[in-house]
SENU-252463 format. One record per residue: z, y, x of N, C-alpha, C in turn. Coordinates in steps of 0.2 Angstrom, whole numbers, padded with zeros to 4 digits, always signed. Example, Ala and Ser with C-alpha at 12.3 -4.5 7.8 and 13.67 -1.06 7.14 Angstrom:
2
+0039-0028+0066+0039-0022+0062+0039-0016+0066
+0035-0011+0064+0036-0005+0068+0039+0000+0064
END
This chain:
300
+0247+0543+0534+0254+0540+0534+0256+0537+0528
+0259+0532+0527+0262+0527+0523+0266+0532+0519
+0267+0532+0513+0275+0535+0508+0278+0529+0509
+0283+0530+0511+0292+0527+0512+0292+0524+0505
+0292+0529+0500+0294+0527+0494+0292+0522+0491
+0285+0521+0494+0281+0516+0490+0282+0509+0495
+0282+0510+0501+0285+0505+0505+0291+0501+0503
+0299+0507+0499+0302+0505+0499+0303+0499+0492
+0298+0504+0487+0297+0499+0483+0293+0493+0482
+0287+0491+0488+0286+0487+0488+0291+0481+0493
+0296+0479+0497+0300+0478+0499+0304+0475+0493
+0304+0478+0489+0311+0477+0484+0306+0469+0479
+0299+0472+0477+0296+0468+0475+0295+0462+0477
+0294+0461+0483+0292+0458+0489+0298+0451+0490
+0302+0454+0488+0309+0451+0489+0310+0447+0484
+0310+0452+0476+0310+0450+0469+0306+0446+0468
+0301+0445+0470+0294+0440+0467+0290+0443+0461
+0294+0447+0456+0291+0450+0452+0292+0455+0449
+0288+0459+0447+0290+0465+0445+0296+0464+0441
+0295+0460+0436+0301+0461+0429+0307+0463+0434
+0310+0457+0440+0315+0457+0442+0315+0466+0449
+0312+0467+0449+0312+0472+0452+0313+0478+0449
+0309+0476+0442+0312+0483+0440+0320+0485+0437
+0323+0477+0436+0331+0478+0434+0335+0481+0441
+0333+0479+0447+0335+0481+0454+0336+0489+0454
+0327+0491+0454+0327+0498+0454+0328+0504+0449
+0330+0500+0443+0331+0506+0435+0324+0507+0435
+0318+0504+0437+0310+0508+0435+0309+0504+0432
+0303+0506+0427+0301+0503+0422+0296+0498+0427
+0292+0494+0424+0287+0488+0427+0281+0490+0428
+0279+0496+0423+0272+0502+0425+0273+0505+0429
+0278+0508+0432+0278+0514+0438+0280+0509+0443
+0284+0504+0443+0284+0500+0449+0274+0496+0448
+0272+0494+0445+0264+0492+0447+0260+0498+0449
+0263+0504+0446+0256+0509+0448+0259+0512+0457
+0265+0513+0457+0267+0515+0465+0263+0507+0470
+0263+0501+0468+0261+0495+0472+0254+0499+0472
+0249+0499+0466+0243+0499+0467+0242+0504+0470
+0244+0511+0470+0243+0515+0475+0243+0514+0482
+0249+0509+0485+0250+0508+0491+0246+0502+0492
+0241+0500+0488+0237+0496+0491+0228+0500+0494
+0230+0503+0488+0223+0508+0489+0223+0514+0496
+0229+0516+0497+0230+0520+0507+0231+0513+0509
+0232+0507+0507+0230+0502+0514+0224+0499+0514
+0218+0500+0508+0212+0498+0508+0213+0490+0509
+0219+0489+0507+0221+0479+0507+0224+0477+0501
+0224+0473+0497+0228+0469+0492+0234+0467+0496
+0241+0468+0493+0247+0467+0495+0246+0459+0492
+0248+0458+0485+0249+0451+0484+0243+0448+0479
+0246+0441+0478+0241+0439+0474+0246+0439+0465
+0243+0441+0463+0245+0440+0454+0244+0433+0451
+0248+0430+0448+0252+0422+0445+0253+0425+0440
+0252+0421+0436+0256+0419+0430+0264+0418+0430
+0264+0412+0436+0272+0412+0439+0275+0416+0443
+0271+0425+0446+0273+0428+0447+0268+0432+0452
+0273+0433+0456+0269+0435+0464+0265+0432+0473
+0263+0430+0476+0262+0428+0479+0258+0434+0485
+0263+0434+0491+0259+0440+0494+0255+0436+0499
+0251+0442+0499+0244+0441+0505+0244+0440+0510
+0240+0442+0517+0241+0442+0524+0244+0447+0524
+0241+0454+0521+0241+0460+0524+0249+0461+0519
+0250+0458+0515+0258+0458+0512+0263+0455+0517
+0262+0450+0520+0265+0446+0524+0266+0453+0533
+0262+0455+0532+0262+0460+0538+0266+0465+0537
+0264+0469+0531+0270+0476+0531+0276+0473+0528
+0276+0466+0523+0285+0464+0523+0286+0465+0529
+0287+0462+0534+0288+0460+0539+0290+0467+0544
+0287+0473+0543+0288+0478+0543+0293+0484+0541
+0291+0481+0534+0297+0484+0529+0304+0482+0531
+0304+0476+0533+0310+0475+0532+0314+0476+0539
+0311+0475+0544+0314+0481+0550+0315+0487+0549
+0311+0491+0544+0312+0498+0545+0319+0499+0540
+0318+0493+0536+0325+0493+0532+0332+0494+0535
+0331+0487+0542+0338+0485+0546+0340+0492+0549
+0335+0495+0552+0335+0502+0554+0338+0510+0552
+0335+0509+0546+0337+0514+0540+0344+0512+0540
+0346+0507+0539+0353+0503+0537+0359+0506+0543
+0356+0505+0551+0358+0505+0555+0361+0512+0557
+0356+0516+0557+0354+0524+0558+0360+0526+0552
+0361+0524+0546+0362+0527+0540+0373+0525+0544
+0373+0520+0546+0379+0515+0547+0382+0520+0552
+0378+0523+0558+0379+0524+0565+0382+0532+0564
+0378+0538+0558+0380+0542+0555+0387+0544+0551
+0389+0537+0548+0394+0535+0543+0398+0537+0549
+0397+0534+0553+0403+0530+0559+0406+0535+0564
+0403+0542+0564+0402+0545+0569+0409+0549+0570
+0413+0549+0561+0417+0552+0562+0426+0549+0566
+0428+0552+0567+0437+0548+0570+0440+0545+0564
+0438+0546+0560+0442+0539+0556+0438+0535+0552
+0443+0529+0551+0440+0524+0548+0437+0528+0542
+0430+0526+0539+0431+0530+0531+0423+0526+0530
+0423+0527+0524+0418+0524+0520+0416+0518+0515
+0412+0516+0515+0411+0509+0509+0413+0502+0513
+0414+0496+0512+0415+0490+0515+0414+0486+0508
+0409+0481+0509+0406+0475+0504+0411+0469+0510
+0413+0467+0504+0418+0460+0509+0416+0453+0505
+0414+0449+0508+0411+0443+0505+0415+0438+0505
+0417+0433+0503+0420+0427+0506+0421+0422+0499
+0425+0416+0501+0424+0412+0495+0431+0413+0491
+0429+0408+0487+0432+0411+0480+0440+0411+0479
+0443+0404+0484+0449+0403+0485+0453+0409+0491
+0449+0410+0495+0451+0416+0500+0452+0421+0499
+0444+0421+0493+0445+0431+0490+0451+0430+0486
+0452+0427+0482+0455+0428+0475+0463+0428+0475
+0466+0423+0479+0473+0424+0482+0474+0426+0488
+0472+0423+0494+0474+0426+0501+0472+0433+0502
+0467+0436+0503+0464+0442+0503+0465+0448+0498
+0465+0445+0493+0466+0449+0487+0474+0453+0487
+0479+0450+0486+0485+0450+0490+0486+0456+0495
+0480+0455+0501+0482+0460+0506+0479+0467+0505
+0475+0468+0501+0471+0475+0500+0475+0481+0500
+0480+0480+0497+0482+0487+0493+0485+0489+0501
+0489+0485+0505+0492+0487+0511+0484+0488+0515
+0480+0486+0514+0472+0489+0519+0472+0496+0517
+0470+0496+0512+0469+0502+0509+0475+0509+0509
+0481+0506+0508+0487+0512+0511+0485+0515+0517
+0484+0510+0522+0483+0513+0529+0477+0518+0529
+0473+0515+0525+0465+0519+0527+0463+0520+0522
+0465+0523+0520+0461+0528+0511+0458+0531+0510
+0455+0531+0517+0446+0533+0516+0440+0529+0514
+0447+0522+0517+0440+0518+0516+0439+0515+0509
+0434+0512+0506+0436+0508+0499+0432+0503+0498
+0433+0497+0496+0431+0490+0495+0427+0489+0488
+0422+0483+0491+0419+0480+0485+0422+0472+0488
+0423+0468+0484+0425+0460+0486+0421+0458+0481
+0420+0453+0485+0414+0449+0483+0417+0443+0484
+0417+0438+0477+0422+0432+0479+0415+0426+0477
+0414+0422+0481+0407+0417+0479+0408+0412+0483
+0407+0407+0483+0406+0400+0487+0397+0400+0489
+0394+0403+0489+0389+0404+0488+0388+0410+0496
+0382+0407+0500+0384+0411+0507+0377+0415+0505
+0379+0424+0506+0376+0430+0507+0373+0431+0512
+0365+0434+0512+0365+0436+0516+0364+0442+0521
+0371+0441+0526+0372+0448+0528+0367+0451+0532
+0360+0450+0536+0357+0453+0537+0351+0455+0533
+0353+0456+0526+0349+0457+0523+0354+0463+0517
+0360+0460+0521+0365+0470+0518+0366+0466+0511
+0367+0460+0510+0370+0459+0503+0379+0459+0504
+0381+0460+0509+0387+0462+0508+0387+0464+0517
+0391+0468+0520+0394+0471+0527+0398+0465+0529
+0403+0463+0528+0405+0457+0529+0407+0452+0527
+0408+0447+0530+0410+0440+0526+0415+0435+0531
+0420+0431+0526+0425+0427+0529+0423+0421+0527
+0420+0417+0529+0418+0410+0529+0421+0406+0530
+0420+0398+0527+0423+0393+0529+0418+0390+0534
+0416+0390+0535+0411+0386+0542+0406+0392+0548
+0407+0389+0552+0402+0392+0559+0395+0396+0556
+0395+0402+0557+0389+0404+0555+0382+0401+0557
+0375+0400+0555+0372+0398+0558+0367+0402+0561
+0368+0409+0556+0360+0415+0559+0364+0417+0565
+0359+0415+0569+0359+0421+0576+0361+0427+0578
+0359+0431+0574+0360+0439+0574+0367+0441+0571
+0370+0435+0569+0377+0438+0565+0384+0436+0571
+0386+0442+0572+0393+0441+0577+0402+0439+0571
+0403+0435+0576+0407+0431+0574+0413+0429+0579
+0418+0429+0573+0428+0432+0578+0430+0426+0574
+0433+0420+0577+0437+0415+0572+0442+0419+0568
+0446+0416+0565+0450+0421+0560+0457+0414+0560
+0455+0409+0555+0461+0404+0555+0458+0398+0554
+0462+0395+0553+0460+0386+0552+0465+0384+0546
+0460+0382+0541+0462+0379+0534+0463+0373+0536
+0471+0371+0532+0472+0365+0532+0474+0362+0526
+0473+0355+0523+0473+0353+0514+0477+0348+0516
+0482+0347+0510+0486+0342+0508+0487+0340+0501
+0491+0335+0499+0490+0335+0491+0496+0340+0489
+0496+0343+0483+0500+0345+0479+0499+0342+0474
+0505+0343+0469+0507+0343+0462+0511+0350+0459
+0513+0349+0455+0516+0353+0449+0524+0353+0451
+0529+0355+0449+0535+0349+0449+0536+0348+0442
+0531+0348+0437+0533+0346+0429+0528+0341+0428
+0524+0339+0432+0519+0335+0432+0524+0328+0436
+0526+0329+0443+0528+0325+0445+0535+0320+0441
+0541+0326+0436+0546+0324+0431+0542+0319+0429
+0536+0322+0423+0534+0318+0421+0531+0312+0423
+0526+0312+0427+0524+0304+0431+0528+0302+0436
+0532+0304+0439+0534+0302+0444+0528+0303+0453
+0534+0303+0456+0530+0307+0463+0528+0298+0466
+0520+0300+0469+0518+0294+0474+0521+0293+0479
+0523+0286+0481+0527+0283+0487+0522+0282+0492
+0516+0280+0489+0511+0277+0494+0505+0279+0492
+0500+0279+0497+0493+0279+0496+0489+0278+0492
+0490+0270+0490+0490+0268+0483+0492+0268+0476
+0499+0273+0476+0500+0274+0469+0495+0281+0468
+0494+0283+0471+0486+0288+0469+0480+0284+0464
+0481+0278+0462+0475+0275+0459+0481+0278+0450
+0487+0278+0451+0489+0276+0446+0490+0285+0443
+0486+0290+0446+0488+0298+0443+0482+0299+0442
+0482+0304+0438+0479+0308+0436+0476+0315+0441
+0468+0316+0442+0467+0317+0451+0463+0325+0447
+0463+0329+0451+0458+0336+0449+0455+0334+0456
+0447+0335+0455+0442+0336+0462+0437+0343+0461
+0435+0345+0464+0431+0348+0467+0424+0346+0466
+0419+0349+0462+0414+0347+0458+0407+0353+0458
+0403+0354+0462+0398+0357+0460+0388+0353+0459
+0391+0349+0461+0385+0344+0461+0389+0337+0458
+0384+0332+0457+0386+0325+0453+0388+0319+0462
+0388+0321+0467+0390+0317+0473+0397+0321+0476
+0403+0319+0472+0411+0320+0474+0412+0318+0480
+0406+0314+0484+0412+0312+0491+0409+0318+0498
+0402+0322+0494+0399+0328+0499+0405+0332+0499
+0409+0331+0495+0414+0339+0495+0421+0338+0497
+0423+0340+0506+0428+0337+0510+0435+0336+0505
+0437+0342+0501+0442+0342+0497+0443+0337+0493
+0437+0333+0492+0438+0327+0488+0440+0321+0492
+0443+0321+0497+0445+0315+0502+0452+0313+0498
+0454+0315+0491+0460+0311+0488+0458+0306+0485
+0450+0306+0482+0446+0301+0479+0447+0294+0484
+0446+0295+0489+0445+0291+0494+0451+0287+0498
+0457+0292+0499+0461+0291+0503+0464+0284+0500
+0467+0279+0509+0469+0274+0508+0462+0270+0507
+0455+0269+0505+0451+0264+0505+0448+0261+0511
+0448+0255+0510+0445+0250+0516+0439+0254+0518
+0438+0252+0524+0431+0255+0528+0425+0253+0525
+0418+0257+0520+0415+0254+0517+0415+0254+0511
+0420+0255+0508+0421+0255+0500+0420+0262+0498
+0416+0262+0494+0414+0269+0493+0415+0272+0486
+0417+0267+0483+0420+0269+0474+0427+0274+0475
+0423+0277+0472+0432+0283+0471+0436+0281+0467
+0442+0285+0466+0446+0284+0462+0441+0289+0455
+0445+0289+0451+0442+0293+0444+0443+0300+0445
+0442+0305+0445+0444+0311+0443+0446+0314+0435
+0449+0316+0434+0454+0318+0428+0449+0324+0423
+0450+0329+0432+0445+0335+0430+0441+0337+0437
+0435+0339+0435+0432+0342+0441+0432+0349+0440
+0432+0355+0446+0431+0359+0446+0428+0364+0451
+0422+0368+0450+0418+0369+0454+0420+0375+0458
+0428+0378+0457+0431+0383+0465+0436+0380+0465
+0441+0381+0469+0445+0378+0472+0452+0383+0467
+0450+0390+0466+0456+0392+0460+0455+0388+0454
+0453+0388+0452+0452+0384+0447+0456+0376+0445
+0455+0375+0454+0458+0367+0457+0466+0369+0455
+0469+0375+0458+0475+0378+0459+0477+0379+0455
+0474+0383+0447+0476+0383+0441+0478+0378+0436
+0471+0373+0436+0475+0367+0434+0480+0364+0437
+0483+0363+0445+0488+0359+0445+0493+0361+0446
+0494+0369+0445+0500+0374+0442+0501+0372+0436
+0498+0370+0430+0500+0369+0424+0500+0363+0422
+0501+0358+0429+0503+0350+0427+0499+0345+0425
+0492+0348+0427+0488+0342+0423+0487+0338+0429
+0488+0336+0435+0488+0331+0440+0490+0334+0447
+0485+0330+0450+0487+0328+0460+0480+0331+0461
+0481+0336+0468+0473+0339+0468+0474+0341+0477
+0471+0341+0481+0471+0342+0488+0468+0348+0488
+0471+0353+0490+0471+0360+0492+0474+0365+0499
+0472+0368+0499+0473+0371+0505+0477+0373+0505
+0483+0374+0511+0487+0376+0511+0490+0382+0510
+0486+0388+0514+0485+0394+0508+0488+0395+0503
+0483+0391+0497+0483+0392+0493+0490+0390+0487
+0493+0384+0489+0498+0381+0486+0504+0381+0489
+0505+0383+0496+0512+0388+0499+0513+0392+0493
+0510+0398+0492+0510+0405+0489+0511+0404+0481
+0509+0396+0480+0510+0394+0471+0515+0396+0467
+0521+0393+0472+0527+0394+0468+0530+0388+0467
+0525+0384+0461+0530+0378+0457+0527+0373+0460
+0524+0373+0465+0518+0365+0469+0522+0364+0474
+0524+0356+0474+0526+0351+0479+0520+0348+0481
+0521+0346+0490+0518+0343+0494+0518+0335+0492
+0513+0333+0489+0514+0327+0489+0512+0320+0495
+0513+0315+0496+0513+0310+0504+0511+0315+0508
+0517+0319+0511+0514+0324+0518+0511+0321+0523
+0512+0315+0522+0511+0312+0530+0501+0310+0530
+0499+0313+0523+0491+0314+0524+0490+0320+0524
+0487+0321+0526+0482+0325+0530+0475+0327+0529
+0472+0329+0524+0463+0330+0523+0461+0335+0527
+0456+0337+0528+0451+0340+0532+0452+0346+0534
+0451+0350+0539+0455+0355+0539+0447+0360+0541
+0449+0366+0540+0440+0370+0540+0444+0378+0544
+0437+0379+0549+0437+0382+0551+0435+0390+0550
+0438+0396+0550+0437+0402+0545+0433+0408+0550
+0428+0412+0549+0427+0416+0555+0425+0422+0548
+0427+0428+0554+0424+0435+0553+0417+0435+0554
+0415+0438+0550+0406+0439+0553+0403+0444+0550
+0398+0448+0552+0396+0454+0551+0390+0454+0556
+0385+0459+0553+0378+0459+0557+0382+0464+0565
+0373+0462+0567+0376+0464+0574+0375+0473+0573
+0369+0477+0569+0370+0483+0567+0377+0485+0567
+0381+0482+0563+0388+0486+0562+0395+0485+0568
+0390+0482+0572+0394+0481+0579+0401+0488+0581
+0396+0492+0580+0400+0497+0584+0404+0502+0577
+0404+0497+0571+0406+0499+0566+0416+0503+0564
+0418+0508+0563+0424+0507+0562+0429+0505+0558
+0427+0506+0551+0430+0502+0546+0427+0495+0547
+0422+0492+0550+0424+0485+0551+0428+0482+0555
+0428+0487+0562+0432+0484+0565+0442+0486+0565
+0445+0491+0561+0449+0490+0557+0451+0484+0552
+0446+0483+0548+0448+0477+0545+0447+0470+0547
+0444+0470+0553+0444+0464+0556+0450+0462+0559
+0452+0467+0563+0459+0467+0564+0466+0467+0561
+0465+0469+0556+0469+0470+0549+0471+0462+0547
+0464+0459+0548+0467+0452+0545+0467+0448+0550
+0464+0448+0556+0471+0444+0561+0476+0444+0562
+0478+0451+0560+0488+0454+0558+0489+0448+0554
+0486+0449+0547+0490+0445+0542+0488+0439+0544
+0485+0436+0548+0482+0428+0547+0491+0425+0552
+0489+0431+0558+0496+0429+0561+0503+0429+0561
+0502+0433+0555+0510+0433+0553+0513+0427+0549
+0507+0425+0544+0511+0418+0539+0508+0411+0545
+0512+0406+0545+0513+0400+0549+0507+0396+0546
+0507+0396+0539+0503+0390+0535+0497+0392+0538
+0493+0394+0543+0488+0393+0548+0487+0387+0553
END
């Protein structure tokens, strides 16, 4: 019979590509993780991977028990979830995912009142633009701006983001508030930046708005920023016109809507979580938690 242990450690490896980064994962040093690997090659009488220079590279017989290992993970996961679960109240850990504008004002915001109710349970937030993945337990759940694509992951709409432009009202003293479409060539613009092509990132339809059909030169951007708080900080403190979601700039304080009669893109929010934690009850508390809040403010 297989030792777990060494299974588990190879798994982790497996994942990492290389020892060095496995060993930061698991607190072992890179000798006790290669000597547990060599071992568990030798009860398989198989080479797991091939050794590189640029790292790891696994084998057949590697490609069979990953494949292995990591069911018995989802499993271990599930068993370990179903036992948490068993008791009548909500209680335990909850990894919450979501992006960085959601987590950091809208969600942030609600916790303390989550947490009053259920003080058994207790939170890790995880704020990234960057999509985890939950079948693989890098975090329990996640509030996403788009439709999930993996299959195994269950999914509850949640709200519908909508963007408009804002200003400052010290920005606007200063320059004066746009009448029309086209005085946007004449402000000063914050976009949304994490690559060099601004017209892939919807929030940047300030660049564009008002242009003929086909013309595809933006306006200038002032500042780029690659999260949307960031968008929100700078045009609190008056450095231009930046298209935000509504969320986000209701809750500002000193931002006017500016040409309401535009309208940018509007995005779709869901709850999602594996299907393991289906019968979860701190998730299903806090999934419900924030349909409360979603339906209580209007700016949805």
């Amino acid at each position: 019979m297989l030792d777990w242990d060494r299974v588990r450690i190879f798994h982790v490896v497996a994942e990492a590509g290389s020892f060095t980064r496995a060993a930061d994962r698991l607190g072992l040093s890179q000798s006790a993780i290669s000597r547990q690997i060599s071992a568990l090659e030798e009860d398989l009488g198989a080479p797991l991977f091939h050794r590189h220079a640029r790292g790891l590279v696994l084998t057949e017989q590697g490609d069979i028990l990953l494949e292995a290992a990591r069911e018995i993970a989802r499993k271990m996961a599930a068993a370990q979830t179903a036992l948490r679960e068993s008791r009548e109240v909500p209680a335990g850990h909850l990894r919450v995912c979501t992006t960085v504008g959601v987590g950091t004002v809208w969600l942030a915001s609600h916790l303390a009142e989550f947490l009053d109710r259920y003080p058994e349970i207790s939170i890790s937030l995880i704020v990234t633009d960057a999509e985890l993945d939950l079948s693989m337990r890098e975090a329990d759940v996640a509030v996403r701006m788009q439709r999930p694509t993996q299959a195994d992951l269950i999914q509850r709409r949640l709200m519908t983001v909508h963007t408009h432009i804002y200003a400052a009202k010290s920005y606007l003293e200063r320059y004066g508030t746009p009448s029309s479409v086209a005085d946007l060539d004449r402000h000063r613009l914050v976009a949304y930046s994490d690559d060099p092509n601004l017209a892939a990132q919807p929030l940047n339809w300030i660049l564009f708005a008002g242009r003929e059909e086909g013309e595809e030169r933006p306006r200038r951007a002032a500042l780029t920023v690659n999260n949307v708080y960031g968008m929100l900080r700078a045009v609190q403190s008056g450095l231009g016109l930046a298209s935000l979601p509504d969320y986000l700039a209701t809750n500002a304080g000193n931002l006017v809507r500016v040409l309401p009669e535009l309208e940018g893109p509007s995005f779709t929010g869901y709850f999602v979580y594996p299907e393991e934690l289906r019968n979860s009850k701190r998730v299903a508390v806090f999934r419900d938690f924030l349909l409360e809040k979603v339906a209580a403010q209007p700016v949805w």
